[in-house]
VOPAGU-2260 file (C-alpha; in pm, 1 decimal, decimal comma):
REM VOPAGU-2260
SITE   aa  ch    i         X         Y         Z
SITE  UNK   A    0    2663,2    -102,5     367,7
SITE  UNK   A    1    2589,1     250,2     281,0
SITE  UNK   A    2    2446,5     514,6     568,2
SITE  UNK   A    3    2189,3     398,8     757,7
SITE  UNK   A    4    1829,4     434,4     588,0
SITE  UNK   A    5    1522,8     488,9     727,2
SITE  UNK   A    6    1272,4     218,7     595,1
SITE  UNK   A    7     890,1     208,9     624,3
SITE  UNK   A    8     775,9    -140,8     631,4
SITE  UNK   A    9     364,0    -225,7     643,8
SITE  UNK   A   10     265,2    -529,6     850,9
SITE  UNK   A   11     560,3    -557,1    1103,7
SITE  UNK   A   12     351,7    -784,0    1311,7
SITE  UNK   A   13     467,5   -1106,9    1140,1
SITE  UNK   A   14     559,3   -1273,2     878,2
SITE  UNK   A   15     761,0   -1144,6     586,0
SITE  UNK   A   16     686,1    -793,1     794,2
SITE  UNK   A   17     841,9    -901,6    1100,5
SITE  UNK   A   18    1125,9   -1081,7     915,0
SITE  UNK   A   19    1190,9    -749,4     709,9
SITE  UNK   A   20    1191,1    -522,3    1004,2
SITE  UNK   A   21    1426,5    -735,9    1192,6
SITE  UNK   A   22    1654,1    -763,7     878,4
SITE  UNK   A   23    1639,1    -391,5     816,9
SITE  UNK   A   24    1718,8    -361,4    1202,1
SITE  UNK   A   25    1989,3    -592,7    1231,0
SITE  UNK   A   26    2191,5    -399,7     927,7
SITE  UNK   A   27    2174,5     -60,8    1062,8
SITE  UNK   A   28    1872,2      88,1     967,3
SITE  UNK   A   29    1574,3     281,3    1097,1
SITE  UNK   A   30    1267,2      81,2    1065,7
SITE  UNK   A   31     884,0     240,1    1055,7
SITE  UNK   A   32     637,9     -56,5    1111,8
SITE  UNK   A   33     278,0     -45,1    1063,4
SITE  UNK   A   34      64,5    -305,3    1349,3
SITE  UNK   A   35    -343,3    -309,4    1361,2
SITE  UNK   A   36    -322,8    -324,5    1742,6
SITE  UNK   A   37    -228,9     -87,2    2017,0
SITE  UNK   A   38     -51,0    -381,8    2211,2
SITE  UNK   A   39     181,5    -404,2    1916,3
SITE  UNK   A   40     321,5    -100,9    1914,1
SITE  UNK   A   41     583,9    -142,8    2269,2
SITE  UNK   A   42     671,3    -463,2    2153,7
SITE  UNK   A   43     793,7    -361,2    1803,2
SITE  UNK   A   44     976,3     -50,7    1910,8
SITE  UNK   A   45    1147,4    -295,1    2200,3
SITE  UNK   A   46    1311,1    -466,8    1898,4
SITE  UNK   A   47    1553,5    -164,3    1859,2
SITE  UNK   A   48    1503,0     161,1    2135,3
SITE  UNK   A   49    1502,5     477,1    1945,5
SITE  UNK   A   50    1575,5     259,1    1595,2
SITE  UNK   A   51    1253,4      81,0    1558,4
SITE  UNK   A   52     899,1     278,7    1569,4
SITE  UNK   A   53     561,1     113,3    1531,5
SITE  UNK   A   54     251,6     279,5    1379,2
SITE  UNK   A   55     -98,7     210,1    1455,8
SITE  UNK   A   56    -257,7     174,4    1093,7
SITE  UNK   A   57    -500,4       0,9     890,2
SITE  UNK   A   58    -374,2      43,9     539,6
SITE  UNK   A   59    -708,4      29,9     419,7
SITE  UNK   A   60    -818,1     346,2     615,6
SITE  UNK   A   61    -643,1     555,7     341,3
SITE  UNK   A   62    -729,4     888,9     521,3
SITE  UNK   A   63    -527,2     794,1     800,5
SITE  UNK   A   64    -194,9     689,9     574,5
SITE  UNK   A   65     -45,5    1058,4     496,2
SITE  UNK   A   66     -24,7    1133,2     864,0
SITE  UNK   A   67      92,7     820,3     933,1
SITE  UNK   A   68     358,2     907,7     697,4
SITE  UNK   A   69     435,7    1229,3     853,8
SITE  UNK   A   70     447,9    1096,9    1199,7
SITE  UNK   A   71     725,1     823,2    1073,3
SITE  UNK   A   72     919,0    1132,7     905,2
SITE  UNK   A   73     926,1    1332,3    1238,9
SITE  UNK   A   74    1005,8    1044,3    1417,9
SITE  UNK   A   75    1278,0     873,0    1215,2
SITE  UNK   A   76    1311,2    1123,4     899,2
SITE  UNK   A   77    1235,9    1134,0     546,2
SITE  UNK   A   78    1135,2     767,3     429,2
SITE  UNK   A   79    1415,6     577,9     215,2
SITE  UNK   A   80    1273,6     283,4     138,6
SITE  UNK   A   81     862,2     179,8     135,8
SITE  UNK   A   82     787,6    -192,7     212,6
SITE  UNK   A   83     403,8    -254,4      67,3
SITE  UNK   A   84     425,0    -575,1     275,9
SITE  UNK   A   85      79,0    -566,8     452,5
SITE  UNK   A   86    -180,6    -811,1     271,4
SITE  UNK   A   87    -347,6   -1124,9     334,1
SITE  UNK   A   88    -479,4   -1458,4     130,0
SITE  UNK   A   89    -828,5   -1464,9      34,9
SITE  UNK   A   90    -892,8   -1885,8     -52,3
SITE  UNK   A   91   -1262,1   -1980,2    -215,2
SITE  UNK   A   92   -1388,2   -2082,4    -588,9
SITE  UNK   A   93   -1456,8   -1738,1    -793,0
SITE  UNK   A   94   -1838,1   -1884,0    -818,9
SITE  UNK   A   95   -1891,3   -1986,2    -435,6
SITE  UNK   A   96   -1725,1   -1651,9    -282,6
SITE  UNK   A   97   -1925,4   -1376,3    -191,3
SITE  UNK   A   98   -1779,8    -981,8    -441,4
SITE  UNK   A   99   -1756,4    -817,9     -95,7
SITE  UNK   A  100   -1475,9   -1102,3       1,1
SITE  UNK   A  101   -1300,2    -985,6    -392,2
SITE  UNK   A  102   -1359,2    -611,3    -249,9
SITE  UNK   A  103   -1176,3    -637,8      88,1
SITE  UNK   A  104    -869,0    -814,7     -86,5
SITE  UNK   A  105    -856,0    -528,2    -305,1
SITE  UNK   A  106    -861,8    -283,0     -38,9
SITE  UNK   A  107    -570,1    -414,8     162,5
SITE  UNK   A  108    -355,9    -567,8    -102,2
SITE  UNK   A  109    -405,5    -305,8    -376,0
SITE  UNK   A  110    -553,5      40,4    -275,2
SITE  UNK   A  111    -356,8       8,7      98,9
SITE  UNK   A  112     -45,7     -41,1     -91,1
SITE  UNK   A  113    -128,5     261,4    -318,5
SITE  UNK   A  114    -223,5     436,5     -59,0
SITE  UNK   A  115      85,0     425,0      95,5
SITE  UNK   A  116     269,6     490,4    -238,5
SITE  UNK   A  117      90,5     844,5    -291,9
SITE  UNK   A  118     199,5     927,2      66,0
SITE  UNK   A  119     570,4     868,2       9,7
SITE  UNK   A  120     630,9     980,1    -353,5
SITE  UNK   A  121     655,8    1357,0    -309,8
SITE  UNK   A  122     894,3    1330,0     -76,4
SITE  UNK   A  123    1106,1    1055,4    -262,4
SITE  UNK   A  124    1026,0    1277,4    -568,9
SITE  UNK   A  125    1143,7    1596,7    -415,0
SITE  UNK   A  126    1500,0    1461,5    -272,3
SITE  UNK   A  127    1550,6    1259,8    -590,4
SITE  UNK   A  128    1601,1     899,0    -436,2
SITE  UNK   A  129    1362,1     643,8    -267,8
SITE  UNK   A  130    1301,7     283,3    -316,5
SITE  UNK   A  131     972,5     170,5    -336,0
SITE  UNK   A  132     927,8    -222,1    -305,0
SITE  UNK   A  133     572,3    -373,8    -322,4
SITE  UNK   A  134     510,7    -731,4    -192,4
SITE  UNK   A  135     350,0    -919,1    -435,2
SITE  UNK   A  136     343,4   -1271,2    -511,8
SITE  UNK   A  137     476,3   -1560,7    -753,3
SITE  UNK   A  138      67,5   -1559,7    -754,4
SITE  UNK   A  139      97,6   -1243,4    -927,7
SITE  UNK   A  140     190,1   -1452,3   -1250,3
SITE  UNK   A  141      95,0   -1799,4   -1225,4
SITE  UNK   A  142    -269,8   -1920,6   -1100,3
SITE  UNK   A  143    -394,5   -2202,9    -984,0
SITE  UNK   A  144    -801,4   -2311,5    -916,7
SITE  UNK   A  145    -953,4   -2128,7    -556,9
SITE  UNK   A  146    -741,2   -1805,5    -527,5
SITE  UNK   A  147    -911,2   -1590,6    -835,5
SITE  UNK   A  148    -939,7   -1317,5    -568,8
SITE  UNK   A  149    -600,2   -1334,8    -450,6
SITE  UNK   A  150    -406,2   -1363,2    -761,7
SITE  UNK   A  151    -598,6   -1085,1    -924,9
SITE  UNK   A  152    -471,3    -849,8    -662,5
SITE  UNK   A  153    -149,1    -995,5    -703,9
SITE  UNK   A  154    -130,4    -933,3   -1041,2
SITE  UNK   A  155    -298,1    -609,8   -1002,5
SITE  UNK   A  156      10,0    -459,1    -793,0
SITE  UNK   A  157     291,0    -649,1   -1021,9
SITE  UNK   A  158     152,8    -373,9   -1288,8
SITE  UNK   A  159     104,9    -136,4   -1144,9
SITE  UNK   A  160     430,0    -167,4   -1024,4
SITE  UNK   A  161     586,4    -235,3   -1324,4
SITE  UNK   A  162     377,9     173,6   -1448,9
SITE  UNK   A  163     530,2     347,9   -1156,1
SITE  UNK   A  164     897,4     243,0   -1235,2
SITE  UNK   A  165     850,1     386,4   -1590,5
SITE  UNK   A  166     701,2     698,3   -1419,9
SITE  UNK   A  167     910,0     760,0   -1168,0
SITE  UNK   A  168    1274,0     614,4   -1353,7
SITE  UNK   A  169    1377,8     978,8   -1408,8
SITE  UNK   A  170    1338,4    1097,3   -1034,7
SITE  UNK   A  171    1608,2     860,4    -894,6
SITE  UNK   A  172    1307,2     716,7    -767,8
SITE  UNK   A  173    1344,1     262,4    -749,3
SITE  UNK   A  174    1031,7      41,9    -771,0
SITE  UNK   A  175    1066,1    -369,5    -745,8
SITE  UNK   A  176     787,8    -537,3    -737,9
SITE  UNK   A  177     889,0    -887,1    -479,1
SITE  UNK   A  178     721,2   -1202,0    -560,1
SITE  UNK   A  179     781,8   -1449,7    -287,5
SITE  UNK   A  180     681,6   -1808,6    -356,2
SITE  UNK   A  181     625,5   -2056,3     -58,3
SITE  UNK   A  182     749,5   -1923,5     221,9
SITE  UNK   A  183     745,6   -2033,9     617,6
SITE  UNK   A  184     486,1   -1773,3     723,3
SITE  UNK   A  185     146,6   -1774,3     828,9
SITE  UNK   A  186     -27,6   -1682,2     489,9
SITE  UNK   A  187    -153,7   -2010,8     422,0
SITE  UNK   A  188    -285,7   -2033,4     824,4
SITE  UNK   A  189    -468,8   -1776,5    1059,2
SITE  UNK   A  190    -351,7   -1477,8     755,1
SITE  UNK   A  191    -547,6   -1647,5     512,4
SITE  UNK   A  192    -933,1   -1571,6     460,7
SITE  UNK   A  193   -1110,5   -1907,6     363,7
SITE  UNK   A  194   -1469,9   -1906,5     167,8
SITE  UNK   A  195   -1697,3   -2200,7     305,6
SITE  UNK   A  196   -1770,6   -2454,5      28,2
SITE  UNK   A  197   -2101,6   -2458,1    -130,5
SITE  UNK   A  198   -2132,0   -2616,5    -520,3
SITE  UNK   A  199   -2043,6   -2987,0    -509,6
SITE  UNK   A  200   -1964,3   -2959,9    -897,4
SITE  UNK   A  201   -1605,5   -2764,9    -763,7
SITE  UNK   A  202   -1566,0   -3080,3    -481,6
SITE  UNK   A  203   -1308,2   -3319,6    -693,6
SITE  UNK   A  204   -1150,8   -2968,9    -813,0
SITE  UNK   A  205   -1055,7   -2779,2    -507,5
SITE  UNK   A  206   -1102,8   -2985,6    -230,2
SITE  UNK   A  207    -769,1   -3179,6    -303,8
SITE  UNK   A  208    -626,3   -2821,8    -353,0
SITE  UNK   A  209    -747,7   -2654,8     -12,8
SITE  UNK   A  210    -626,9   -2978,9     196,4
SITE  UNK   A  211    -257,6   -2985,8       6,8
SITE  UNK   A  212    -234,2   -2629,0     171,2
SITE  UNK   A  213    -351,4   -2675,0     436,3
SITE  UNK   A  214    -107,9   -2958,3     514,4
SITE  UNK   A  215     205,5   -2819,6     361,1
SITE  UNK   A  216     171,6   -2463,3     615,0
SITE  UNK   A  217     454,2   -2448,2     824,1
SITE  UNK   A  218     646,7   -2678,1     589,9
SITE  UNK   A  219     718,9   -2456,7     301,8
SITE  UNK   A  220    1091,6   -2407,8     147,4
SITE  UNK   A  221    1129,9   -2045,6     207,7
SITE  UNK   A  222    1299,8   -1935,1     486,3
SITE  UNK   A  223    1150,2   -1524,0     543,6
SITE  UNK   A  224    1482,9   -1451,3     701,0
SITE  UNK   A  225    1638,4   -1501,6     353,5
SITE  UNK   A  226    1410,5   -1313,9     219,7
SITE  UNK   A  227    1472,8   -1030,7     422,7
SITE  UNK   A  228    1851,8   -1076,3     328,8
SITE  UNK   A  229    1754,3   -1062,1      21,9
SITE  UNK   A  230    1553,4    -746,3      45,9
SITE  UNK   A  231    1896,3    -598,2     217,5
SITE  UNK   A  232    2066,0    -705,2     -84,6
SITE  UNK   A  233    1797,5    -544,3    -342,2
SITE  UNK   A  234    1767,8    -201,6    -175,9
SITE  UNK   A  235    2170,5    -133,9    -201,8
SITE  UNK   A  236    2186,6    -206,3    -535,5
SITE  UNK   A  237    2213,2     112,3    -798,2
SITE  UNK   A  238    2026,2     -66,4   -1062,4
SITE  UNK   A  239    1745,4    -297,0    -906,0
SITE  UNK   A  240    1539,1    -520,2   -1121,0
SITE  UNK   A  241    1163,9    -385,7   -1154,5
SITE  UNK   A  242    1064,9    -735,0   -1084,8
SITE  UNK   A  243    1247,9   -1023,0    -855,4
SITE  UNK   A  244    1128,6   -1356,6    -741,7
SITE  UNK   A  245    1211,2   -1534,9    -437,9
SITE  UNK   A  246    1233,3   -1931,6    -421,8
SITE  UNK   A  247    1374,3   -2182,2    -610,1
SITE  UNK   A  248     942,6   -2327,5    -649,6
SITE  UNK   A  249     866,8   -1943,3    -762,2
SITE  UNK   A  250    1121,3   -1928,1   -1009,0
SITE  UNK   A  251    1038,3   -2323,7   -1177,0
SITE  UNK   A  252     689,7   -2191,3   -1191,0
SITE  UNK   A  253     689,9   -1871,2   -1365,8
SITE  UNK   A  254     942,2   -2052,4   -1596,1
SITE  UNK   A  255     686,3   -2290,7   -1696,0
SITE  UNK   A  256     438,9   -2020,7   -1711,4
SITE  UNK   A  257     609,1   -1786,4   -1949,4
SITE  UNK   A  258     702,1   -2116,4   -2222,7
SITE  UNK   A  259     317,7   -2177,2   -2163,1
SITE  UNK   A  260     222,2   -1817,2   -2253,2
SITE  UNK   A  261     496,4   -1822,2   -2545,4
SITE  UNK   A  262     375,4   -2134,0   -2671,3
SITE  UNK   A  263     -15,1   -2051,4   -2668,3
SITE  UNK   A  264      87,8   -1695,8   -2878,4
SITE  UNK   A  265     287,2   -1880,0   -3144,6
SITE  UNK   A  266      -8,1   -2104,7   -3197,7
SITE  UNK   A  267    -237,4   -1854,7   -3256,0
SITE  UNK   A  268     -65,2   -1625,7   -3424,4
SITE  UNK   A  269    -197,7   -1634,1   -3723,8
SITE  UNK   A  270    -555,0   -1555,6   -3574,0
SITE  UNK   A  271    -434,4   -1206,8   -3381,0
SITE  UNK   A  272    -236,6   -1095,8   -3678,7
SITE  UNK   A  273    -579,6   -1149,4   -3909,2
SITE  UNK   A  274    -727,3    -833,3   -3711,6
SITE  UNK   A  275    -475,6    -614,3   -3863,1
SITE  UNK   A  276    -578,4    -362,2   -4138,7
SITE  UNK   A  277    -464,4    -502,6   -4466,3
């Protein structure tokens, strides 16, 4: 391992948060974590005395993130590496769920994790190195019926991840975009936000979709301490990939996805080059 780094992680609480921290902890490193509750705070910093510090922030109180930030820097010094891990599952059909429900998933998933980008970036910018990696989703490329909300934030941040490492390339500055697919968390359980059911015509649709969830949580193939190995792994490297998927189910998927997408161009080809000026 290189020196120690000093890593900023959002959502420490559990999870893929927890699991990261702990990772990031257990290789050397200085770990910032971001919890919603007061409570949280002792028992996150107990992980590591005087290696681990907890935060009190809501991502989506934006104000709040650049002093956040600069408390972390005084506390632990200038941040290395920024983990956009803090989001949450929002489950209903796009025509039974309420726009505030599409608005909230934006705020944390999205304009948190931007947030938290704008506050870092100087200071990345300035020394010439930092490592930006933004928790996404294999649902930030494939879809499937009852997550519209979800999925468009997801592929929302895969963008603009995929932006900031052309903008920021010549700064020494890193930006990965990490799509996990099933993993043994709690997103599919008390972290995901569910939409009552309310049209009958979606009922042989979704409701098969919603139980299969539901009765796969707990059970997935993913092990999150993997993934934070993996995350160890990613943030040494000199040359890490804008985008990397993690699991075996994520990485059949947006296989099948892309030949799907490649196929469906070829076919129509003729009909988007017939826009062209002859």
């Amino acid at each position: 391992m290189s020196e120690p780094k000093t890593f900023l992680i959002t959502g420490v609480s559990s999870g893929f948060g927890r699991a990261f921290a702990e990772g990031a902890l257990a290789a050397g490193h200085r770990v910032a974590g971001t919890v919603r509750q007061e409570e949280a705070r002792a028992a996150f910093e107990a992980l590591a005395p005087g290696r681990a510090r907890a935060v009190v922030l809501d991502v989506t109180d934006t104000d709040a993130v650049p002093g956040a930030v600069v408390e972390v820097e005084a506390a632990l010094g200038p941040v290395d590496v920024l983990v956009n891990n803090a989001g949450y599952g929002h489950e209903g059909v796009l025509e039974e769920s309420p726009l505030g429900a599409m608005h909230r998933q934006f705020d944390v998933n999205v304009f948190g994790a931007v947030a938290m980008i704008k506050a870092v970036l100087p200071g990345m910018r300035a020394r010439r190195r930092g490592h930006i990696v933004n928790v996404t989703s294999m649902g930030g490329f494939i879809t499937m019926p009852g997550i519209a909300y979800y999925c468009g934030s997801k592929f929302a941040l895969e963008g603009i991840s995929e932006v900031l490492a052309k903008e920021v390339a010549g700064f020494g500055v890193r930006v990965t975009a990490l799509a996990p697919g099933s993993f043994r968390t709690d997103w599919a359980g008390r972290s995901m936000v569910r939409t009552e059911r309310s049209i009958g015509d979606y009922d042989a649709l979704f409701d098969p979709i919603r139980e299969r969830r539901q009765a796969v949580s707990g059970k997935q193939l993913g092990d999150p301490a993997k993934a934070a190995a993996a995350l160890m792994k990613l943030v040494e490297m000199d040359d890490p990939p804008v985008h990397l998927l993690l699991g075996s189910d994520a990485l059949k998927l947006v296989r099948d996805k892309l030949a799907g997408m490649a196929a469906e161009i070829d076919r129509w080809e003729a009909l988007t080059r017939s826009t062209d000026i002859a």
